[in-house]
C-alpha positions in Angstrom: 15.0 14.8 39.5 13.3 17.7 41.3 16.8 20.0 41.5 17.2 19.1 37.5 13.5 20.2 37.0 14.4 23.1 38.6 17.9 24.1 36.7 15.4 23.7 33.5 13.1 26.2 34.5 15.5 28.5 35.1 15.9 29.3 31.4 12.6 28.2 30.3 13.5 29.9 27.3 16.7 28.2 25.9 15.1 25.1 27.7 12.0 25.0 25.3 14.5 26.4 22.1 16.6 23.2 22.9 13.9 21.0 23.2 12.4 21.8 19.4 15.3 20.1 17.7 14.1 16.8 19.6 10.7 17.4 19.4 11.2 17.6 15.4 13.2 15.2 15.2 10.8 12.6 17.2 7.9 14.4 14.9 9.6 13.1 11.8 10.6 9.6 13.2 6.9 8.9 14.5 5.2 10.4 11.2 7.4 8.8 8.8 7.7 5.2 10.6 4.1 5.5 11.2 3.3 5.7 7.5 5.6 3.0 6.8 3.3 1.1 9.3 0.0 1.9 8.0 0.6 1.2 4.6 2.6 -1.8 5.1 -0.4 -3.1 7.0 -3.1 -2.3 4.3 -0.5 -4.0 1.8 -0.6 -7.2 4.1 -4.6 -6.7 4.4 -5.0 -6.6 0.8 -3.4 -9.5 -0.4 -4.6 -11.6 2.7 -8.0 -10.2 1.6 -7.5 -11.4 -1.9 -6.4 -14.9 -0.7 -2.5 -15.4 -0.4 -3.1 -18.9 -1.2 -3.8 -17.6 -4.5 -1.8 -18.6 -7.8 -1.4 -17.1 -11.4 -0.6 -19.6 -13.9 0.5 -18.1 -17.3 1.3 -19.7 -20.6 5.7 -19.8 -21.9 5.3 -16.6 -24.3 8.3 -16.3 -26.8 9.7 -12.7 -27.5 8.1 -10.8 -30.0 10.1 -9.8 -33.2 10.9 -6.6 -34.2 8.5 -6.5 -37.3 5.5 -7.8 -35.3 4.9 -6.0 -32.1 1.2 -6.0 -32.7 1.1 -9.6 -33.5 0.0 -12.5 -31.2 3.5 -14.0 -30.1 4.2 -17.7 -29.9 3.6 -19.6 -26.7 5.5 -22.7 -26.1 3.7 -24.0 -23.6 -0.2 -23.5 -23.3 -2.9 -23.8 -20.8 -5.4 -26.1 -22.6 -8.9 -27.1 -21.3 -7.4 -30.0 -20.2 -4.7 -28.8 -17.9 -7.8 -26.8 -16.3 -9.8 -29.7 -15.9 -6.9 -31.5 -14.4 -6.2 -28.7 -12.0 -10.2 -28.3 -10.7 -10.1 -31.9 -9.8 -7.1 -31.9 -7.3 -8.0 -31.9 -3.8 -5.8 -29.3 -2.9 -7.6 -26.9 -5.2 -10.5 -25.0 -4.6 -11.1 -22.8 -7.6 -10.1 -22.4 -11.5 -11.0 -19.5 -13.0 -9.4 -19.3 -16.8 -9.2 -15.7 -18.2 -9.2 -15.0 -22.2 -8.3 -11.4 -22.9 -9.6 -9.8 -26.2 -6.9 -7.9 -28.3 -6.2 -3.7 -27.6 -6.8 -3.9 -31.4 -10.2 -4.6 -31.1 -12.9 -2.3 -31.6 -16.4 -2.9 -29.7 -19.5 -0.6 -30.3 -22.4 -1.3 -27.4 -25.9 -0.7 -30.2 -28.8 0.0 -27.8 -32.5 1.3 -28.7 -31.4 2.9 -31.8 -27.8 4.3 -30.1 -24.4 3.3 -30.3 -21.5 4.3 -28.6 -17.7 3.1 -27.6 -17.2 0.4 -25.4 -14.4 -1.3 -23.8 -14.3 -5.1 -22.5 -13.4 -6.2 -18.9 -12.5 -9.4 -17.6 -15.3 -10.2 -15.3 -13.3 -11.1 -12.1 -15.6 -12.9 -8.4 -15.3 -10.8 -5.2 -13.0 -13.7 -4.1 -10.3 -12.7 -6.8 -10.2 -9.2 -7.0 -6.8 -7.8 -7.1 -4.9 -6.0 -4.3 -5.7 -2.7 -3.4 -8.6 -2.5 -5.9 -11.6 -0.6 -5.1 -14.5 -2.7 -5.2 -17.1 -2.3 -7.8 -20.6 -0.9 -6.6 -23.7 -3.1 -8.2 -26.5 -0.6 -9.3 -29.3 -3.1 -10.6 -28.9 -6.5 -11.6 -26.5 -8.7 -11.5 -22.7 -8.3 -10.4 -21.2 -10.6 -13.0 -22.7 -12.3 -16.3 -23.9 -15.6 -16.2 -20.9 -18.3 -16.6 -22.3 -20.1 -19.5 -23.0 -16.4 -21.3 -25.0 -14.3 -23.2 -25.6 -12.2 -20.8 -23.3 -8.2 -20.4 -23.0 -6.4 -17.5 -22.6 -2.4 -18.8 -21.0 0.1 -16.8 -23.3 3.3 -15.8 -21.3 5.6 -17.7 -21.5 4.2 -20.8 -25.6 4.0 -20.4 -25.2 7.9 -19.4 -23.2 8.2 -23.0 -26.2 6.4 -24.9 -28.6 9.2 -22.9 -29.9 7.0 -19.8 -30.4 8.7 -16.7 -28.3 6.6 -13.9 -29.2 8.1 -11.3 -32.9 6.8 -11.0 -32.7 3.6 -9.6 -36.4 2.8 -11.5 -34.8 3.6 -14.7 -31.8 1.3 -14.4 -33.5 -1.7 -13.1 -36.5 -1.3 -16.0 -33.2 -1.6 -18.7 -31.7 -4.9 -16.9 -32.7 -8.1 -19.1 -33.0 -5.8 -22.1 -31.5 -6.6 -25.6 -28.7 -5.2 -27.0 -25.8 -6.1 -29.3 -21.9 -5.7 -29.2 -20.6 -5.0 -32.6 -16.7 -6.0 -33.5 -15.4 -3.8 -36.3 -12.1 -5.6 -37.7 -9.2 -3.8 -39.5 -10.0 -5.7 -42.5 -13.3 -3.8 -42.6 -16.1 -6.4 -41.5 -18.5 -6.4 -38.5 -20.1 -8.4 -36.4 -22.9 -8.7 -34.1 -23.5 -10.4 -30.9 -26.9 -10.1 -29.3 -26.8 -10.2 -25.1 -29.4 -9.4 -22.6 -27.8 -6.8 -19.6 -27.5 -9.0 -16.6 -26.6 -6.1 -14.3 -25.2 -2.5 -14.2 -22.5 -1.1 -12.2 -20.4 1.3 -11.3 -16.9 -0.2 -12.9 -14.3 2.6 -13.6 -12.1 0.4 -15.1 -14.3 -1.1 -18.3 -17.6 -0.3 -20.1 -18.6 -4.5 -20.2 -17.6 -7.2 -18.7 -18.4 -10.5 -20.5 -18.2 -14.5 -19.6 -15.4 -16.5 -20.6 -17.7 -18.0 -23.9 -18.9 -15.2 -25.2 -15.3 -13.7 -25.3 -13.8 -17.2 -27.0 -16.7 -16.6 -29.9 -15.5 -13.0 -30.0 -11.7 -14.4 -30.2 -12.4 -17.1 -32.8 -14.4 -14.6 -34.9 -11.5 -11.9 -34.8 -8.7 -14.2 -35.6 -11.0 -16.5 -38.1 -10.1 -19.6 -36.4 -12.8 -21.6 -34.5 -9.8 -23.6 -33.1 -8.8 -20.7 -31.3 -8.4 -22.3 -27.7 -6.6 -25.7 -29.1 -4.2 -23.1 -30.8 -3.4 -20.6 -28.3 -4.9 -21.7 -25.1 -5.7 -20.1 -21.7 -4.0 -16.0 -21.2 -3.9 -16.5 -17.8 -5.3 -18.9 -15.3 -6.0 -17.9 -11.3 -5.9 -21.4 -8.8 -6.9 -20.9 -5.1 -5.6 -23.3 -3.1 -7.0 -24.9 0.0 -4.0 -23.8 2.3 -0.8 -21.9 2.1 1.0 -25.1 1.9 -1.1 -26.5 -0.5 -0.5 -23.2 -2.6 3.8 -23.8 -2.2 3.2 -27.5 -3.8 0.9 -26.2 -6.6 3.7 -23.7 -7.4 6.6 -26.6 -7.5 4.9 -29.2 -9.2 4.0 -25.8 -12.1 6.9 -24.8 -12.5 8.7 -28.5 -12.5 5.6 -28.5 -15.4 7.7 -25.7 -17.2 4.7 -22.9 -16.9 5.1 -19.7 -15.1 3.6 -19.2 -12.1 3.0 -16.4 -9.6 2.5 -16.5 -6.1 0.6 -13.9 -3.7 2.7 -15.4 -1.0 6.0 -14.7 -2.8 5.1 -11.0 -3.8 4.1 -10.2 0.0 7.6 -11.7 1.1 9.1 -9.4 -1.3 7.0 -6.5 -0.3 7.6 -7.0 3.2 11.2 -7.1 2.7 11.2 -3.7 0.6 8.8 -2.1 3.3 11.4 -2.9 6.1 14.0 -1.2 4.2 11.4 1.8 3.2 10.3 1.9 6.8 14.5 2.2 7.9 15.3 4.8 5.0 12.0 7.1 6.4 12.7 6.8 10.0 16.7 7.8 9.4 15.1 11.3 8.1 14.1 11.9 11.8 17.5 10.5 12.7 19.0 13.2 11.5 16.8 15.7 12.5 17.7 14.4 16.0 21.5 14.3 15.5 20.9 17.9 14.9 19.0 18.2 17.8 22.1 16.3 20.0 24.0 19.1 19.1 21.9 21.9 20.7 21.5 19.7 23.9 25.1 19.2 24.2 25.5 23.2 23.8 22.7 24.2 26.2 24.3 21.9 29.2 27.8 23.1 28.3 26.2 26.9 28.6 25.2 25.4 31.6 28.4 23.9 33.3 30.1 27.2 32.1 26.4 29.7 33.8 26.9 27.5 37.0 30.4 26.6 37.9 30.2 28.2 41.0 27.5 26.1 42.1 29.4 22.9 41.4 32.0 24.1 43.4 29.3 25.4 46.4 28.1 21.5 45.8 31.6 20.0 45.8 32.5 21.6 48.5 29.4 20.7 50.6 30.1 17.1 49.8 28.8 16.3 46.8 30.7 13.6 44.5 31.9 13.7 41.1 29.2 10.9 40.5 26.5 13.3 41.5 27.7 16.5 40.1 27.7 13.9 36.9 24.1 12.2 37.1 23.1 16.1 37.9 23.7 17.0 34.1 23.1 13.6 32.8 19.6 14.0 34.3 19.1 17.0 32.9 19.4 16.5 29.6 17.6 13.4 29.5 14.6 14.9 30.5 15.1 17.7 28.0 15.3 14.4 25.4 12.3 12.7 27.1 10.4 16.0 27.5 10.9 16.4 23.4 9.8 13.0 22.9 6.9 13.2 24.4 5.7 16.4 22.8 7.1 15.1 19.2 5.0 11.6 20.0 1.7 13.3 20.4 2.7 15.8 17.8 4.0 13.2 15.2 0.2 11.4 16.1 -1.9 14.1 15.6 0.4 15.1 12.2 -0.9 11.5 11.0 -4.4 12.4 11.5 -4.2 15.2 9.3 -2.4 14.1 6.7 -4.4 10.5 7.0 -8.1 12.7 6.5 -6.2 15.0 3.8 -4.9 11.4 1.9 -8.5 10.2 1.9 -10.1 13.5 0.7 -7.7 13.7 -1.7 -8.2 10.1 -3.7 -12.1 11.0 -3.2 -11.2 13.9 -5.4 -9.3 12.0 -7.4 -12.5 9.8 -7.8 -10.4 6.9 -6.2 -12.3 6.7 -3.3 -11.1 4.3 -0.3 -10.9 3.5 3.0 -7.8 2.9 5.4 -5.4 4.6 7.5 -2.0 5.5 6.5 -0.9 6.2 9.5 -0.7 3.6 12.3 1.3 4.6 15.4 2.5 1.6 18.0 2.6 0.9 21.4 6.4 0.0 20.6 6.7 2.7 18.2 5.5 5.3 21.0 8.5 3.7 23.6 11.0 3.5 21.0 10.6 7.1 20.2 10.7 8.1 23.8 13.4 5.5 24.9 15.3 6.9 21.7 14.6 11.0 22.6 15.9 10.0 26.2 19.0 8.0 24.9 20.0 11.0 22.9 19.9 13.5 25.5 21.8 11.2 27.3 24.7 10.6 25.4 24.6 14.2 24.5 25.2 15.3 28.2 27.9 13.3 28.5 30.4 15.2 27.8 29.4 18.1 29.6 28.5 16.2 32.6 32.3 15.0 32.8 33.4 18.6 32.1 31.4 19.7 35.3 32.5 16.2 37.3 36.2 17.3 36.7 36.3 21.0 37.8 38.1 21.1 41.3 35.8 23.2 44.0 38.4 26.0 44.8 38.5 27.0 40.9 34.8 26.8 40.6 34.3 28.8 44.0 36.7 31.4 42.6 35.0 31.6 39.4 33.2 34.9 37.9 
């Protein structure tokens, strides 16, 4: 080890030149593998966060003809009240919550002190359902969600600031929760109508100006479509069941789909995801494969050099007794610790690289106004030894050859050697 530190230092030069290619290459593998970690990991902590023993249950929905894209298609198999009923009462379940979504057709007006303005419906959806990788919704006064048996709206603060409130006093927004106000459907056909609610809370929600309890929206849905038989007719849009345990979830999902609805499971999308991030996680870290292969190469070139720069030498240490073994471990040893030397500077490199570009990622989505909080990047304990085992192993098997080539010169040709 000491005489192959010293050969190295000899050329400090060509040794540090040599050493780049692996250091890139290790760079690569350890940024791009640890990205693959990071976000696979904030994948598996958002859908354990939501509840993987969750299930979607969604009514048989027939194809939609040509002619009537903006119609309601036919279901041929419906959630009813009753299959929701049935559901809560299983021991195996802990929670039903059945959505109804109103139509993109419809047109809502939010008519306030005099004002009126835009406004677009949300699903109201509990802290225990929210979807993956959603960014949770910021109460401001109030109430999160409306009250379960209704009349009661909770408005998003931008669409107060469009109606000329001032959300950014806290006095202001509290003084306007449990104050009247009206929603207003405007149908194609030319009619209106008005629905009086008091604001149950305010919030921050980027993603809808109101969010409304499953009643109130059926009244909107019967009034729309004229038909207060609405539910017996079409039934549930969607219907979210958390189970008490995984394998409580499994049998839910059989004895569903044996039922003929469709069903969804948490658990099956994170198999799936987990099986495409193994394969993203393989396709990034062969980028810094390459980069290494490259970097083979220049090893393999720099000990040839080498064997070539100091033939004499193996023939002073042949002929001093030295074996072809040793003359062979000589140049092995050499450039594996150009590989491991690389490796270790690519590791830290490759680490701090993550940093950067983890701070830059956050920054970034703030800007976007998609703030969040994770890390991207997540380095290994067996990510940092596989990279260094791997940096070593190439500058192993790229002094190979050249380590035979100097093992096989005979001493009186190397001694005569210029």
């Amino acid at each position: 080890m000491s005489t192959a530190f010293q050969n190295l230092a000899r050329h400090k030069v060509r040794t540090a030149l040599t050493t780049v290619g692996v250091i890139v290459g290790i760079l690569t593998i350890v940024t791009m593998v640890s990205l693959g970690n990071g976000v696979h990991r904030e994948m598996r902590q958002a859908f354990e966060g939501v509840g993987l023993e969750t299930v979607r249950l969604y009514p048989v929905t027939e194809e939609v003809g040509e002619y009537d894209l903006f119609g309601q298609a036919p279901r041929s198999k419906l959630i009813t009240a009753d299959l929701v009923a049935q559901l809560a009462a299983r021991d195996d379940v802990v929670e039903v919550i059945p959505y109804l979504n109103l139509p993109n057709t419809m047109r809502m007006t939010l008519q306030m002190d005099g004002q009126e303005a835009r406004a677009d419906p949300r699903v109201p959806r509990p802290d225990s359902m929210q979807e993956p990788f959603s960014v949770p919704i910021r109460t401001l006064a109030g109430a999160a969600d409306p009250p379960p048996e209704g009349g009661g709206v909770v408005v998003a603060a931008e669409l107060l600031e469009q109606l000329g409130y001032d959300t950014s006093s806290k006095d202001e927004l509290a003084a306007l929760v449990g104050q009247e106000v009206e929603l207003v459907l405007h149908a194609p056909r030319g009619e209106s109508q008005l629905f009086g609610f008091e604001i149950a809370g305010i919030t921050d929600d980027g993603w809808g100006d109101v969010s409304l309890a499953l009643p109130d929206r059926l009244a909107m849905l019967e009034w729309w479509f004229n038909d207060p038989d609405f539910l017996e007719r079409r039934g549930y849009d969607q219907v979210l069941i958390r189970a008490r345990s995984l394998g409580d979830a499994a049998g839910l999902v059989d004895w569903l789909n044996d039922q003929g609805y469709e069903v969804q499971s948490l658990k099956a999308m994170l198999d799936l995801a987990n099986r495409g991030m193994t394969i993203l996680k393989t396709m990034l870290g062969s980028v810094g494969g390459l980069a290494l292969l490259v970097a083979s190469i220049g090893i393999a070139n720099t000990m040839i050099m080498s064997v070539y720069e100091r033939t004499k030498e193996i023939g002073i240490l042949k002929a001093v007794g030295a074996s072809p073994g040793q003359i062979r471990g000589l140049f092995v040893v050499e450039a594996s610790l150009i590989g491991l030397l690389g490796g270790v500077v690519g590791t830290v490199l490759g680490w701090l690289l993550g940093l950067g570009l983890n701070w830059l990622i956050l920054k970034i989505l703030e800007w976007q106004e998609m703030p969040m909080q994770g890390t991207f990047f997540v380095i290994s304990w067996w990510l940092i030894l596989g990279a260094l085992a791997f940096a070593t192993l190439i500058g192993l098997l790229a002094g190979l050859y050249p380590a035979a080539r100097a093992a096989r010169l005979a001493p009186l040709d190397a001694l005569r050697y210029e």
